[in-house]
Backbone bond lengths (Angstrom), bond angles and torsions (degrees), N, CA, C in turn:
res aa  C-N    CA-C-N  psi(-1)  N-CA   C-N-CA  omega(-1)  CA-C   N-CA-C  phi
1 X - - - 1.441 - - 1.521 109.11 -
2 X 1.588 115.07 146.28 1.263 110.82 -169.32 1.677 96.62 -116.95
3 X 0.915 113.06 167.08 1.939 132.76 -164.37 1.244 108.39 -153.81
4 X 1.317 124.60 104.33 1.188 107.20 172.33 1.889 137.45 68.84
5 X 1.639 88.71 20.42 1.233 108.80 -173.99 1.559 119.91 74.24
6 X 2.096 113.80 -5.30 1.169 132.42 166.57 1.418 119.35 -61.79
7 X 1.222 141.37 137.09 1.472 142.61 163.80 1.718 113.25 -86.15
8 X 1.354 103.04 71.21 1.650 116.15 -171.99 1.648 118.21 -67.79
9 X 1.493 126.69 1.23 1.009 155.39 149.51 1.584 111.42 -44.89
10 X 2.023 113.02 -70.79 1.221 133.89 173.28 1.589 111.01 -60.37
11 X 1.819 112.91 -46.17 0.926 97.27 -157.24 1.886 106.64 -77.83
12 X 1.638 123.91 -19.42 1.040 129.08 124.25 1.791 139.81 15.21
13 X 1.344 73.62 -83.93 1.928 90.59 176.60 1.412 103.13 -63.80
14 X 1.449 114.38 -46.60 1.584 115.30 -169.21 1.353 103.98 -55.88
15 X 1.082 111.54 -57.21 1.332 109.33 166.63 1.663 142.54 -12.86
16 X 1.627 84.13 -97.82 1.611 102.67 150.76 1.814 121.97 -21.90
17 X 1.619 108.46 -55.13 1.389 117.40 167.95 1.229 133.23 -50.74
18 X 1.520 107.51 -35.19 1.432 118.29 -175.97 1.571 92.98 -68.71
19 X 1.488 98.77 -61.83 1.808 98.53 -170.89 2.041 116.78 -4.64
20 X 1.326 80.05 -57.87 1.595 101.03 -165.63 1.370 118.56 -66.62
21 X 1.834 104.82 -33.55 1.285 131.62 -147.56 1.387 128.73 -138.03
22 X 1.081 131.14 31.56 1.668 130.72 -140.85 1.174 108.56 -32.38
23 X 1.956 105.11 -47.58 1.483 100.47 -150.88 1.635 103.55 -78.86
24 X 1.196 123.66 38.94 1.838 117.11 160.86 1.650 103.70 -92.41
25 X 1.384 121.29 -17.83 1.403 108.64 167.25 1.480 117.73 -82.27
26 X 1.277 133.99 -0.25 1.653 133.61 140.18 1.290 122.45 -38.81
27 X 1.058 109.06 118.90 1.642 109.12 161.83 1.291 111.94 -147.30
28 X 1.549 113.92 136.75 1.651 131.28 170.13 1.672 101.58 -82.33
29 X 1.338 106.36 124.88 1.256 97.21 162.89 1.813 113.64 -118.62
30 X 1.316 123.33 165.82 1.351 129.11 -161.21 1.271 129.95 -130.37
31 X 1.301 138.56 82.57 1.725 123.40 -162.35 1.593 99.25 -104.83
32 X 1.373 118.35 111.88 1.621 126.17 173.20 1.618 112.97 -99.24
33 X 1.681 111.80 100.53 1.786 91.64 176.38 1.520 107.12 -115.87
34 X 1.478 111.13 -155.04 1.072 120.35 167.34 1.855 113.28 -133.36
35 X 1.313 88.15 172.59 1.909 96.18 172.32 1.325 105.18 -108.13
36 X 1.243 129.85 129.87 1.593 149.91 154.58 1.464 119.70 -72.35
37 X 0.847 140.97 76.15 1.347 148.34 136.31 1.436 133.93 -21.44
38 X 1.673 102.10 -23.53 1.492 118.31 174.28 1.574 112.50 -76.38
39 X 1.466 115.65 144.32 1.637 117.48 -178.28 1.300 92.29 -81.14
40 X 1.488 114.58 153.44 1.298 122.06 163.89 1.735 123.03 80.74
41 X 1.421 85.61 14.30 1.212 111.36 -179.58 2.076 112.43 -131.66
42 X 1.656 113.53 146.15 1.528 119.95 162.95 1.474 99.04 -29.21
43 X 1.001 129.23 161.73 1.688 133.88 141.14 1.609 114.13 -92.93
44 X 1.165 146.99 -11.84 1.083 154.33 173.07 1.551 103.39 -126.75
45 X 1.456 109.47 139.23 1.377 132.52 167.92 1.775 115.64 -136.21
46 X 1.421 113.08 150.42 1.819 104.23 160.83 1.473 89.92 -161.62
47 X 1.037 100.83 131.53 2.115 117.18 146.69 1.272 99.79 -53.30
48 X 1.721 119.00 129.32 1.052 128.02 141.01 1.340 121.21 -119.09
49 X 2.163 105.46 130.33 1.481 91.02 -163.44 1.710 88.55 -91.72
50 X 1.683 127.79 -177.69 1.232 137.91 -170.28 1.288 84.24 176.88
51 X 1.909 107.50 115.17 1.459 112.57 161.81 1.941 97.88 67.15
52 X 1.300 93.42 -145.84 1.458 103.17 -165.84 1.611 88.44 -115.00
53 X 1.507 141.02 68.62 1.203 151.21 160.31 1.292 99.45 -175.86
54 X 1.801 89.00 161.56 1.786 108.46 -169.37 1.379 74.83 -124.75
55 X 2.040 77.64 167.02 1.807 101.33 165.65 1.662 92.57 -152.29
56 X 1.564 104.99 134.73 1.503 112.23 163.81 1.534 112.84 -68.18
57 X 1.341 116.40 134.62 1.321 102.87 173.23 1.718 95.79 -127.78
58 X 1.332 104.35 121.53 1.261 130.40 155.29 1.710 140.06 -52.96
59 X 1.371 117.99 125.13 1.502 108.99 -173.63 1.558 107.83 -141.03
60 X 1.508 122.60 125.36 1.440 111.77 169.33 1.677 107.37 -122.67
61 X 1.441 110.68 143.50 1.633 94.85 -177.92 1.621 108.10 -85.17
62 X 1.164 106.56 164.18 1.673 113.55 -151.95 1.853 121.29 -67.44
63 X 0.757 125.73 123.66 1.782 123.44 -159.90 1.143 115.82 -18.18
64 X 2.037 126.49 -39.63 1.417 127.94 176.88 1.320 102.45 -59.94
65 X 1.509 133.02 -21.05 1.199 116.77 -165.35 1.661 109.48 -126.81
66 X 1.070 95.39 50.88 1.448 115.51 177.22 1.724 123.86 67.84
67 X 1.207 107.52 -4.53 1.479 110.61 179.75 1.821 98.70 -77.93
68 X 1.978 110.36 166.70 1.325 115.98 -175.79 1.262 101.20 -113.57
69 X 1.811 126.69 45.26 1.502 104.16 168.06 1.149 126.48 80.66
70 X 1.542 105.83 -20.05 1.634 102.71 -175.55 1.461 140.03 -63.81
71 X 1.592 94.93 -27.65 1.970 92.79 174.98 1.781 78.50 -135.41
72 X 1.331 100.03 -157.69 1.443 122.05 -170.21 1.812 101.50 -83.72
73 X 1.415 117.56 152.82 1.354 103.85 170.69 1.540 118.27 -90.01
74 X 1.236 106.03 171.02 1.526 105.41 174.24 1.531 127.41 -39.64
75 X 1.399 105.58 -59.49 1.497 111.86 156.06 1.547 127.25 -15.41
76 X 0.945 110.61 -76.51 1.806 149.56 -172.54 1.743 84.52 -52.24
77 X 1.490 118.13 -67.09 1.443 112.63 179.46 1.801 123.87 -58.89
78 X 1.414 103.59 -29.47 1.779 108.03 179.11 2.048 83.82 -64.38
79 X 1.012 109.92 -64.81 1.755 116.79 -170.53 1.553 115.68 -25.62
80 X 1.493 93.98 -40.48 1.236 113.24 -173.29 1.510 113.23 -78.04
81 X 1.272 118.07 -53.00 1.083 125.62 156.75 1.656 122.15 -13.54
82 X 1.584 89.42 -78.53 1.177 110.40 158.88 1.676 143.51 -17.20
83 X 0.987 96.64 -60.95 1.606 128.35 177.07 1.608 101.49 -71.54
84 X 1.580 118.90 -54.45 1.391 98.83 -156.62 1.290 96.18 -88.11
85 X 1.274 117.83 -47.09 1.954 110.85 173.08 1.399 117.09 -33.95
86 X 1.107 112.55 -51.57 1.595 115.58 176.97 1.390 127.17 -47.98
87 X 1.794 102.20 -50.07 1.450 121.56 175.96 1.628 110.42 -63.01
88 X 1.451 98.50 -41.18 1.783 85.34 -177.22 1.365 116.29 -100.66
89 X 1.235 126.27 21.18 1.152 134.43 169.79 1.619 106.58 -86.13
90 X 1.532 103.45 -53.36 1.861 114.73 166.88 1.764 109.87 -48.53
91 X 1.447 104.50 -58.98 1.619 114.28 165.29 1.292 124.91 -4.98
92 X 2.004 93.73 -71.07 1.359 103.34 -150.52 1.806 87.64 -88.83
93 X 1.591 119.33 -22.95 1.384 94.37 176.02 1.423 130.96 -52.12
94 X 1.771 103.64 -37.18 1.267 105.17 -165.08 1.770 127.42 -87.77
95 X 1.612 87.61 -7.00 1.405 118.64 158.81 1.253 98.63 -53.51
96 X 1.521 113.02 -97.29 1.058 122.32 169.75 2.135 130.41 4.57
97 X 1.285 114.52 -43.68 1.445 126.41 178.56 1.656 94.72 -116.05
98 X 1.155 96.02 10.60 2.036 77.89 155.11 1.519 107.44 93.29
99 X 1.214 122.46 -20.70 1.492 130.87 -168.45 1.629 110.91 -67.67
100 X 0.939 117.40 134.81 1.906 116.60 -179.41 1.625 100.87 -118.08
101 X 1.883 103.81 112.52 0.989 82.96 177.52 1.813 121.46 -105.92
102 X 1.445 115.02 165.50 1.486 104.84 -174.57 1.292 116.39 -75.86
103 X 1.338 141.08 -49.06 1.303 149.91 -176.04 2.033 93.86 -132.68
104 X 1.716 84.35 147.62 1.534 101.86 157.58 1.754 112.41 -135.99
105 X 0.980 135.94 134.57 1.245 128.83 150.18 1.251 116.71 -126.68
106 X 1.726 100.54 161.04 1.300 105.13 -176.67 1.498 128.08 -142.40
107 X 0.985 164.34 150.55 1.345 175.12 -101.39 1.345 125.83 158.55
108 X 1.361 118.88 115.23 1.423 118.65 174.13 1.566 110.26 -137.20
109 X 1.284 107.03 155.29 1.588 123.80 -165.56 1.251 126.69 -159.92
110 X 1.251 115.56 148.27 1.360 125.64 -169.29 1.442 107.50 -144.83
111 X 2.182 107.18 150.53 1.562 102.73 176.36 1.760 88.88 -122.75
112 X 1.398 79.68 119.24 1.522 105.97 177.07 1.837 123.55 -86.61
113 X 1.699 119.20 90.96 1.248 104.31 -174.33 1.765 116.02 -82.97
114 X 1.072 148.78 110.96 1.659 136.17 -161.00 1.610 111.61 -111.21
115 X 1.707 103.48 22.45 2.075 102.11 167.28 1.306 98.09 -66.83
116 X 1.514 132.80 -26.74 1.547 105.09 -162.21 1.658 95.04 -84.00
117 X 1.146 111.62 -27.00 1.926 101.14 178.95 1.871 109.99 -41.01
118 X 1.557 89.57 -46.43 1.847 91.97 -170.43 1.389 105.41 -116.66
119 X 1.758 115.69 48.39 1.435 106.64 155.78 1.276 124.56 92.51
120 X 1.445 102.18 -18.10 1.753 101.73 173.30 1.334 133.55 -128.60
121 X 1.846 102.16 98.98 1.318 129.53 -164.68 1.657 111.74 106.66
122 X 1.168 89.18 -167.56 1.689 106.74 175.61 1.567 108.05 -138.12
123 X 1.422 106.04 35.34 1.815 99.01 -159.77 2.287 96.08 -69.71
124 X 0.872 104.95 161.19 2.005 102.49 155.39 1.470 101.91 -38.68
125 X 1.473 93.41 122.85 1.864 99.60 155.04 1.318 116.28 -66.68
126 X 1.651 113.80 -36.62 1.343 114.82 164.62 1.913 116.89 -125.68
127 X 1.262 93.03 127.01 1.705 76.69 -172.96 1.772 90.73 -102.25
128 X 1.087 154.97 -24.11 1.561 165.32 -141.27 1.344 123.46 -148.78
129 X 1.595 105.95 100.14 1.762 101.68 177.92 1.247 85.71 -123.80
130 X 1.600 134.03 143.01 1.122 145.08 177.53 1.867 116.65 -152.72
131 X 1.090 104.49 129.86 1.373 126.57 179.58 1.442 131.85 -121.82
132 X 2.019 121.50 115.20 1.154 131.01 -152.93 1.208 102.31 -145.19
133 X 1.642 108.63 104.54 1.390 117.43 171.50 1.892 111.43 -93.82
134 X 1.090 96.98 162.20 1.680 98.87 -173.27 1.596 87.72 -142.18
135 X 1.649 118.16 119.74 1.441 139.81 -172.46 1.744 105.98 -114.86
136 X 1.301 95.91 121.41 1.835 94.10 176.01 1.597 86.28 -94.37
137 X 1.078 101.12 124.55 1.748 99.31 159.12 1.837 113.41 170.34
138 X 1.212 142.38 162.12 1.025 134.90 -115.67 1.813 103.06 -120.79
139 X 1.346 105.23 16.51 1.672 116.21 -173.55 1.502 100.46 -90.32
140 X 1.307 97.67 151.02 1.477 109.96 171.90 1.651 121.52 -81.31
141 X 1.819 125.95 160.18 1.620 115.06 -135.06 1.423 70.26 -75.50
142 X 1.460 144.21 -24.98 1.885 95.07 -157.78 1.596 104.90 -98.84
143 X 1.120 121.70 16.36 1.866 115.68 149.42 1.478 108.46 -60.10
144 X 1.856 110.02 -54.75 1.363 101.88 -169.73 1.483 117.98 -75.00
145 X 1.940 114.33 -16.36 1.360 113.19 158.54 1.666 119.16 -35.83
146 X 1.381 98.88 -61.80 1.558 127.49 -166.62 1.632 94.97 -73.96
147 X 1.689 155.39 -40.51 0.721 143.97 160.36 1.770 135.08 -69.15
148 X 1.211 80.01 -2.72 1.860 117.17 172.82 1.674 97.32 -80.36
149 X 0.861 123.98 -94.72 1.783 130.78 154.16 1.305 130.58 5.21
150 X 1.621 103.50 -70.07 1.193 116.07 -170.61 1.445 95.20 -60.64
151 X 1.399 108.31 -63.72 1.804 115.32 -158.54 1.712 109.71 -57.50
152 X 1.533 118.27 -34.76 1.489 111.85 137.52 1.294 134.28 -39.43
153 X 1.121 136.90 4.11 1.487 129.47 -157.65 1.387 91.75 -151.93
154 X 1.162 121.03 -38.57 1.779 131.19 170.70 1.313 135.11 -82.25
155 X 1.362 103.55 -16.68 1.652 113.53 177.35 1.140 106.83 -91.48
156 X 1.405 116.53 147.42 1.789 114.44 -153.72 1.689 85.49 -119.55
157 X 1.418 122.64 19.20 1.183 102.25 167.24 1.883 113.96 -128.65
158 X 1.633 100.78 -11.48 1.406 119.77 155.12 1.487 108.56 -59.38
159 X 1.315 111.11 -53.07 1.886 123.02 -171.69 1.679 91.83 -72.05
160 X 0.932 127.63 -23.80 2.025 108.77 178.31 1.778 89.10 -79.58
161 X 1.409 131.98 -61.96 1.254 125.73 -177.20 1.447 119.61 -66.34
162 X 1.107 123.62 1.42 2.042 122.63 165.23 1.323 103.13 -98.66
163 X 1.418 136.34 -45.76 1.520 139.51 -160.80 1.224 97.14 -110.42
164 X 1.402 115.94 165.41 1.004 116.81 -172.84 1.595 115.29 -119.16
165 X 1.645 99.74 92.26 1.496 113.93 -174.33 1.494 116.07 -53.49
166 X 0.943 127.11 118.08 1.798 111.75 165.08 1.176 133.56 -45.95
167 X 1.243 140.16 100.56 1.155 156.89 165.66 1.638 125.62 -40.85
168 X 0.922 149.61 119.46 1.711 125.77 -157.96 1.791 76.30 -154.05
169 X 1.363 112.15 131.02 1.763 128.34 -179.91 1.726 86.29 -144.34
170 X 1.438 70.13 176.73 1.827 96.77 -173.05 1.580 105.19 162.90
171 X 1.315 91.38 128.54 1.729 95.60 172.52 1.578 83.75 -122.62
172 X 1.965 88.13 154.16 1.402 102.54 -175.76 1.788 103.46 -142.53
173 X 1.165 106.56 172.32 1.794 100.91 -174.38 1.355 98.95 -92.58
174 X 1.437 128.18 147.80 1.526 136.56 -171.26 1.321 91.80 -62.31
Protein backbone atom coordinates (compact mmCIF):
# COMPACT_ATOMS: atom_id res chain seq x y z
CA UNK A 1 0.00 0.00 0.00
CA UNK A 2 1.17 3.38 -0.93
CA UNK A 3 0.73 6.73 1.43
CA UNK A 4 1.73 9.56 0.32
CA UNK A 5 3.46 8.40 -2.67
CA UNK A 6 5.43 6.16 0.26
CA UNK A 7 5.74 2.30 -0.30
CA UNK A 8 4.59 1.48 3.44
CA UNK A 9 4.72 -2.22 2.61
CA UNK A 10 8.86 -1.73 2.13
CA UNK A 11 9.04 0.70 4.59
CA UNK A 12 7.40 -2.13 6.83
CA UNK A 13 9.74 -4.92 5.96
CA UNK A 14 12.64 -2.55 6.75
CA UNK A 15 11.43 -2.43 9.72
CA UNK A 16 10.61 -5.81 10.69
CA UNK A 17 14.45 -6.39 9.42
CA UNK A 18 16.01 -4.08 11.61
CA UNK A 19 14.16 -5.83 14.54
CA UNK A 20 16.47 -8.75 13.95
CA UNK A 21 19.25 -6.76 12.41
CA UNK A 22 20.03 -3.12 13.02
CA UNK A 23 22.83 -2.93 10.82
CA UNK A 24 20.36 -3.07 7.46
CA UNK A 25 19.58 0.56 8.37
CA UNK A 26 23.41 1.46 7.43
CA UNK A 27 24.09 2.71 4.34
CA UNK A 28 27.37 4.00 2.51
CA UNK A 29 26.52 6.26 0.05
CA UNK A 30 28.96 7.29 -3.02
CA UNK A 31 29.13 10.30 -5.52
CA UNK A 32 32.14 9.62 -8.23
CA UNK A 33 32.51 12.63 -10.88
CA UNK A 34 34.67 14.14 -13.13
CA UNK A 35 36.10 17.71 -14.27
CA UNK A 36 35.38 18.96 -17.89
CA UNK A 37 37.81 21.04 -19.26
CA UNK A 38 35.89 21.14 -22.56
CA UNK A 39 34.10 24.67 -23.54
CA UNK A 40 30.62 24.29 -24.05
CA UNK A 41 30.37 21.80 -21.84
CA UNK A 42 29.11 21.25 -17.50
CA UNK A 43 32.49 21.32 -15.73
CA UNK A 44 31.44 18.66 -13.32
CA UNK A 45 29.74 15.36 -14.16
CA UNK A 46 28.95 11.84 -11.97
CA UNK A 47 26.85 8.61 -12.70
CA UNK A 48 24.51 8.05 -10.16
CA UNK A 49 23.45 4.47 -9.85
CA UNK A 50 19.72 4.18 -7.85
CA UNK A 51 18.03 0.76 -8.05
CA UNK A 52 18.83 -0.81 -11.37
CA UNK A 53 19.17 2.80 -13.35
CA UNK A 54 21.64 5.66 -13.51
CA UNK A 55 21.28 9.37 -13.90
CA UNK A 56 24.13 11.85 -14.94
CA UNK A 57 24.05 14.60 -12.73
CA UNK A 58 25.42 17.73 -13.99
CA UNK A 59 27.21 20.80 -12.26
CA UNK A 60 28.51 24.26 -13.55
CA UNK A 61 29.84 26.92 -11.08
CA UNK A 62 27.80 30.07 -11.40
CA UNK A 63 28.79 32.74 -14.32
CA UNK A 64 30.61 35.21 -11.56
CA UNK A 65 32.69 32.35 -11.01
CA UNK A 66 33.60 31.37 -14.23
CA UNK A 67 31.15 28.62 -15.04
CA UNK A 68 28.67 29.08 -18.53
CA UNK A 69 25.23 28.41 -17.00
CA UNK A 70 25.10 25.13 -18.18
CA UNK A 71 23.59 22.86 -15.43
CA UNK A 72 22.72 24.03 -11.90
CA UNK A 73 25.63 25.03 -9.51
CA UNK A 74 26.84 23.16 -6.69
CA UNK A 75 25.08 25.32 -4.30
CA UNK A 76 21.59 25.02 -5.91
CA UNK A 77 22.31 21.04 -5.59
CA UNK A 78 23.39 21.12 -1.55
CA UNK A 79 19.69 23.28 -1.53
CA UNK A 80 18.34 20.65 -3.20
CA UNK A 81 19.55 18.18 -1.21
CA UNK A 82 18.24 19.92 1.35
CA UNK A 83 14.73 20.33 0.45
CA UNK A 84 14.07 16.81 -0.66
CA UNK A 85 15.69 15.00 2.42
CA UNK A 86 13.81 17.14 4.60
CA UNK A 87 10.48 16.71 2.70
CA UNK A 88 10.71 12.99 2.77
CA UNK A 89 11.88 12.58 5.97
CA UNK A 90 8.47 14.74 7.16
CA UNK A 91 6.73 12.34 4.38
CA UNK A 92 7.67 9.24 5.64
CA UNK A 93 6.82 10.47 9.26
CA UNK A 94 3.47 11.33 8.47
CA UNK A 95 3.09 8.28 6.44
CA UNK A 96 4.20 6.60 9.03
CA UNK A 97 0.90 7.68 11.63
CA UNK A 98 -1.43 7.15 8.86
CA UNK A 99 -1.87 10.81 7.78
CA UNK A 100 -2.28 11.42 3.79
CA UNK A 101 -1.02 14.40 2.93
CA UNK A 102 -2.58 16.64 -0.02
CA UNK A 103 0.18 18.97 -1.12
CA UNK A 104 3.81 19.45 0.24
CA UNK A 105 6.11 22.16 -0.75
CA UNK A 106 9.30 23.08 -0.09
CA UNK A 107 12.01 25.73 -0.09
CA UNK A 108 15.49 25.88 0.93
CA UNK A 109 18.12 28.65 1.18
CA UNK A 110 21.23 29.84 1.92
CA UNK A 111 23.37 33.35 2.44
CA UNK A 112 26.40 32.72 0.74
CA UNK A 113 29.45 35.20 1.68
CA UNK A 114 32.55 34.23 -1.12
CA UNK A 115 35.49 37.25 0.03
CA UNK A 116 37.21 34.46 1.76
CA UNK A 117 37.29 32.37 -1.70
CA UNK A 118 39.27 35.56 -3.20
CA UNK A 119 41.15 36.81 -0.17
CA UNK A 120 39.04 39.25 1.45
CA UNK A 121 38.48 38.57 5.10
CA UNK A 122 37.64 35.51 6.92
CA UNK A 123 33.86 36.40 7.18
CA UNK A 124 31.44 32.62 7.05
CA UNK A 125 31.31 31.32 3.55
CA UNK A 126 27.99 30.44 4.77
CA UNK A 127 26.44 32.17 7.64
CA UNK A 128 22.38 30.91 6.76
CA UNK A 129 20.96 27.55 5.66
CA UNK A 130 17.28 27.48 6.18
CA UNK A 131 14.49 25.09 5.38
CA UNK A 132 10.49 25.68 4.90
CA UNK A 133 8.10 23.15 4.07
CA UNK A 134 4.40 24.15 3.58
CA UNK A 135 1.95 20.77 4.14
CA UNK A 136 -1.76 20.83 2.91
CA UNK A 137 -3.20 18.34 5.15
CA UNK A 138 -5.71 18.15 7.91
CA UNK A 139 -3.52 17.86 11.40
CA UNK A 140 -3.48 20.27 13.95
CA UNK A 141 -0.19 23.08 14.22
CA UNK A 142 1.40 21.05 17.08
CA UNK A 143 1.68 17.64 14.95
CA UNK A 144 3.38 19.87 12.39
CA UNK A 145 5.30 21.56 15.47
CA UNK A 146 6.28 17.97 16.48
CA UNK A 147 6.72 16.92 12.74
CA UNK A 148 8.80 20.09 12.33
CA UNK A 149 11.28 18.52 15.04
CA UNK A 150 11.27 15.20 14.39
CA UNK A 151 12.26 15.64 10.60
CA UNK A 152 15.06 17.98 12.11
CA UNK A 153 16.43 15.37 14.20
CA UNK A 154 15.73 12.58 11.49
CA UNK A 155 16.97 13.89 8.34
CA UNK A 156 20.46 12.73 7.87
CA UNK A 157 21.12 15.59 5.73
CA UNK A 158 19.60 18.45 8.13
CA UNK A 159 21.73 16.43 11.04
CA UNK A 160 25.17 16.77 8.72
CA UNK A 161 24.14 20.71 8.53
CA UNK A 162 23.09 21.18 12.55
CA UNK A 163 26.07 18.98 14.04
CA UNK A 164 29.05 19.12 13.17
CA UNK A 165 29.91 16.05 10.97
CA UNK A 166 33.61 15.53 10.36
CA UNK A 167 34.72 16.40 7.23
CA UNK A 168 37.95 14.39 6.05
CA UNK A 169 39.30 15.79 2.15
CA UNK A 170 42.42 15.14 0.49
CA UNK A 171 43.54 15.72 -2.91
CA UNK A 172 46.04 13.38 -4.28
CA UNK A 173 48.11 13.17 -7.71
CA UNK A 174 46.44 10.63 -10.27
Amino acid sequence: MKLNNVDMAAVAALAERAKQDPAVLRMEKRVEGTWSSSTGTPQFSATVSHGSTQTVLRADMALPFGGGALAPDPLQYLLFGLAACYSATLVMLASMEGVSLEGLKATAENSVDSGRVFGFGDRPLVSRVAVRVTVSTAVDDATLARWAQAAREKCPFAFTVANAVPLETRVERA
